[in-house]
PAZABA-70243 format. One line per 8 residues: for each residue x, y, z of C-alpha. Coordinates in nm, 4 decimals. Each point is the difference from the previous one (the first is absolute). Example, Ala and Ser with C-alpha at 12.3 -4.5 7.8 and 13.67 -1.06 7.14 Angstrom:
2
1.2300 -0.4500 0.7800 ~ 0.1370 0.3440 -0.0660
END
This chain:
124
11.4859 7.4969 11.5320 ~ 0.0310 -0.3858 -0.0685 ~ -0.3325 -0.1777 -0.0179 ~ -0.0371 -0.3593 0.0408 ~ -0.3589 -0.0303 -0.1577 ~ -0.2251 0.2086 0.1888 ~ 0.1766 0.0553 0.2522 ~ 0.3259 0.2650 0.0639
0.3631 -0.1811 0.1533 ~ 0.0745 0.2604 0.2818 ~ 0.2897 0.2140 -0.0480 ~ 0.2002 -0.2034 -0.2609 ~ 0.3524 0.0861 0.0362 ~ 0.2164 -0.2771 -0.2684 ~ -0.1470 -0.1997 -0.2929 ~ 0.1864 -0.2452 -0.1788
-0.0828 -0.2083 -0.3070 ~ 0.1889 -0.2664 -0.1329 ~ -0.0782 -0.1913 -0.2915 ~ 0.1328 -0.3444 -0.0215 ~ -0.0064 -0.3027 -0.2870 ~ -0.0133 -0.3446 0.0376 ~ 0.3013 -0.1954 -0.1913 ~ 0.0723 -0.3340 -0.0465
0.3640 -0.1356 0.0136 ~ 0.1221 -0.3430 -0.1060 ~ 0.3362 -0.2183 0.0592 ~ 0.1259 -0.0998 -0.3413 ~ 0.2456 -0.2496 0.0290 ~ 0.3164 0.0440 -0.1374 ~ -0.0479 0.3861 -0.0150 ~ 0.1741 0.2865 0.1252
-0.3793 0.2258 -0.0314 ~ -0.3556 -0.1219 0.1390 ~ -0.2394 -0.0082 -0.2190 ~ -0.2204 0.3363 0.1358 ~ -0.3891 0.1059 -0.1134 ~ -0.1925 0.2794 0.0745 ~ -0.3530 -0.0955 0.0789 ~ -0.2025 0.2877 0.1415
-0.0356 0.2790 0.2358 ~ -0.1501 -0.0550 0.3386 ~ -0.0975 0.3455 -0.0022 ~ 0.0318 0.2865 0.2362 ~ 0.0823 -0.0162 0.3757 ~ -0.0126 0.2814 0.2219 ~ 0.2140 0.0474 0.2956 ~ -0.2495 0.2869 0.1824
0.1029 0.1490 0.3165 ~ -0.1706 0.3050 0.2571 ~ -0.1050 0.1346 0.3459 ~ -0.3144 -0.0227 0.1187 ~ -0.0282 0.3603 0.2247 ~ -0.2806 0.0099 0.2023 ~ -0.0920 0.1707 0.3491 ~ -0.1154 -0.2988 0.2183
0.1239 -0.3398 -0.0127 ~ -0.3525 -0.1130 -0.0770 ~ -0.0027 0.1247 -0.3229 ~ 0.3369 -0.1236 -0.0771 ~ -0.1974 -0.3374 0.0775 ~ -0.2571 0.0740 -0.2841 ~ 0.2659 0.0816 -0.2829 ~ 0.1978 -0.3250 0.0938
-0.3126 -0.2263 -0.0002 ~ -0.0977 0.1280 -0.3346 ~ 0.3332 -0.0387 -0.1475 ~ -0.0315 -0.3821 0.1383 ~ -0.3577 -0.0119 -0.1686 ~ 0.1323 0.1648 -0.3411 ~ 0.2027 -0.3454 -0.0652 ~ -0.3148 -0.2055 -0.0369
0.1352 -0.1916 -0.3185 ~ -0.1923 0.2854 -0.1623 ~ 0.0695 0.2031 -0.3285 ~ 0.0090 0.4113 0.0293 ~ 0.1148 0.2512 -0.2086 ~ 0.3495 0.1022 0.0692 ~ 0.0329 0.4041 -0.0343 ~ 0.2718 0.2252 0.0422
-0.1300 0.2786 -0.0814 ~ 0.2460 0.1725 -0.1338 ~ -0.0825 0.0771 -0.3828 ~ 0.3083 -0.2519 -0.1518 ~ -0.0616 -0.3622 0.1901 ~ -0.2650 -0.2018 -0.1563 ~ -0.2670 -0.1546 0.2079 ~ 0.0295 -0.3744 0.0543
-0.2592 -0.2721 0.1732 ~ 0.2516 -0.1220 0.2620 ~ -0.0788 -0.2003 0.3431 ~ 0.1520 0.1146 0.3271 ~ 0.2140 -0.2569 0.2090 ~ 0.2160 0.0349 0.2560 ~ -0.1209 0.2192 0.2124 ~ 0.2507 0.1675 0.3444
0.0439 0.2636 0.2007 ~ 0.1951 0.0473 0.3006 ~ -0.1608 0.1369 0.3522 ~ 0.1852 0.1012 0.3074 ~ -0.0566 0.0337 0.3308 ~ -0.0484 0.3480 0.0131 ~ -0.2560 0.0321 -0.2429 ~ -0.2469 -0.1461 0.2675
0.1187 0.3379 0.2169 ~ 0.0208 0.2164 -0.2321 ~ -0.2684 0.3258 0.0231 ~ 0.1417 0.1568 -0.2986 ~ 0.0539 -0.1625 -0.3487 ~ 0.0884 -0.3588 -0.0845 ~ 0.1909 -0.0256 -0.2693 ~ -0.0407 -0.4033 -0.0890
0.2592 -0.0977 -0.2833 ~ -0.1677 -0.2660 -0.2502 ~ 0.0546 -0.2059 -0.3264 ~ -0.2044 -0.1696 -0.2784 ~ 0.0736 -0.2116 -0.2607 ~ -0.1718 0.0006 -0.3224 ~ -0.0382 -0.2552 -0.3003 ~ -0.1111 0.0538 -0.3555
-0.2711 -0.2182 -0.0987 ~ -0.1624 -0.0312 -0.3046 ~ -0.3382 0.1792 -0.0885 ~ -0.3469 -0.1602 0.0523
END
């Protein structure tokens, strides 16, 4: 289970995380080599992507509103839950998911492929 503050991500299926740095790279004239500095990390950014399976399209309704409400510019702790991955304050962006027509017909399952992104941010 992946939690996202209080609340559970439905049926996770792929997590990413990529750390990336910020570097600075200068022209020096005359020089075969830029001048290059490391500066800092920008921190942890997590590519997170699921279904949402639920019986009636209505309820599919209420697990895509909330993952539009989760990126409020709002800092949550980031959980993996799986006993090696650190937790992390991170704010969700980037919300999608993909519908189709036959979800509205469906009387069965729907099976509603989504993705998050999420960004490291400091501690408050």
């Amino acid at each position: 289970m992946v939690r996202f503050g209080n609340y559970q991500l439905p049926h996770v299926l792929d997590v990413q995380i990529q750390k990336s740095r910020v570097e600075i790279e200068r022209v020096i004239p005359y020089r075969f080599v830029a001048y290059r500095s490391d500066q800092t990390t920008k921190g942890r950014t997590v590519a997170l992507s699921g279904e949402i399976r639920v019986d009636a399209i209505s309820e599919a309704a209420f697990w895509i509103e909330l993952l539009r409400r989760l990126c409020d510019d709002e800092s949550r702790l980031f959980d993996l839950e799986d006993g090696e991955t650190a937790t992390f304050n991170a704010k969700m962006v980037d919300p999608g998911y993909v519908l189709s027509v036959g979800d509205w017909f469906n009387t069965g399952r729907c099976y509603i492929p989504y993705s998050v992104t999420l960004l490291e941010v400091a501690a408050t």
